[in-house]
C-alpha positions in Angstrom: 0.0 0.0 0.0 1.5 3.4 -0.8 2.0 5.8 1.5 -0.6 8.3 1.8 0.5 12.3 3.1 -1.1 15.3 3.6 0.5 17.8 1.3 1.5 20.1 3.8 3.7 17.8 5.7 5.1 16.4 2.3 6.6 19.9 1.8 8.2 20.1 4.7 9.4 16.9 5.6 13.2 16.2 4.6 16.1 13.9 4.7 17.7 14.1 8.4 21.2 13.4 7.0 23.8 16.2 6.4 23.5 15.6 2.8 19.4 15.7 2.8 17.3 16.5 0.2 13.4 16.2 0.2 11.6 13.3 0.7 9.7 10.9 -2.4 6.8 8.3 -1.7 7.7 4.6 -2.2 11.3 3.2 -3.3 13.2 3.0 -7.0 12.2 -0.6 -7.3 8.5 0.1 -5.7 7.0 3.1 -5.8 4.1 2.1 -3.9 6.2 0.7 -0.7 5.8 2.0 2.6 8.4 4.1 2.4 10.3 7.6 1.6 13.2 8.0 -0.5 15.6 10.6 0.0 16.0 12.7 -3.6 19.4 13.8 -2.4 21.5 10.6 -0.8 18.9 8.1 -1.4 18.4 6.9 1.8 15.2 4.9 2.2 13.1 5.4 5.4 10.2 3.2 6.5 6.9 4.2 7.0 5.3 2.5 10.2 1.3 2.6 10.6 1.6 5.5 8.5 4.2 7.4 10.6 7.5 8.5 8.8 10.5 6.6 10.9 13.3 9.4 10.2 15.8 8.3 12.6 19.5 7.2 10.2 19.9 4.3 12.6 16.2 2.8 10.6 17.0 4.0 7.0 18.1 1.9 4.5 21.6 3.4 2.7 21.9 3.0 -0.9 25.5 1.5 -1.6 27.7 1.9 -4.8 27.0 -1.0 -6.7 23.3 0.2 -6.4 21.8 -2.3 -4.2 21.1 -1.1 -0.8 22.5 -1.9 3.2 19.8 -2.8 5.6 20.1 -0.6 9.0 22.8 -2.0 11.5 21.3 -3.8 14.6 
């Protein structure tokens, strides 16, 4: 299910790394996961019950070969 936000949030919600950018529903590969994708580093940041997790310890970091690193435990 996509991720459904009010507009006004969506503008002003953004990437919490140094290097953020604003945020884009869903993933590359699924633009309809429960997720945001950073436009600037790509980190991807889950959506839980509808809440945006933006905490870098929970994203998912894009690596070079273009796959991605799951969050460190």
């Amino acid at each position: 299910m996509a991720v459904v936000l009010d507009p006004v949030l969506a503008e002003v919600l953004a990437c919490p790394a140094p290097d953020h950018g604003s945020l884009r529903v869903g993933t590359p590969e699924d633009p309809a996961a429960d997720a945001l994708t950073c436009e600037s580093c790509g980190r991807i940041y889950p959506v839980e019950d509808g809440i945006p997790v933006l905490l870098l310890d929970e994203a998912v970091t894009p690596n070079a070969d273009g796959g991605a690193e799951s969050p460190q435990t």
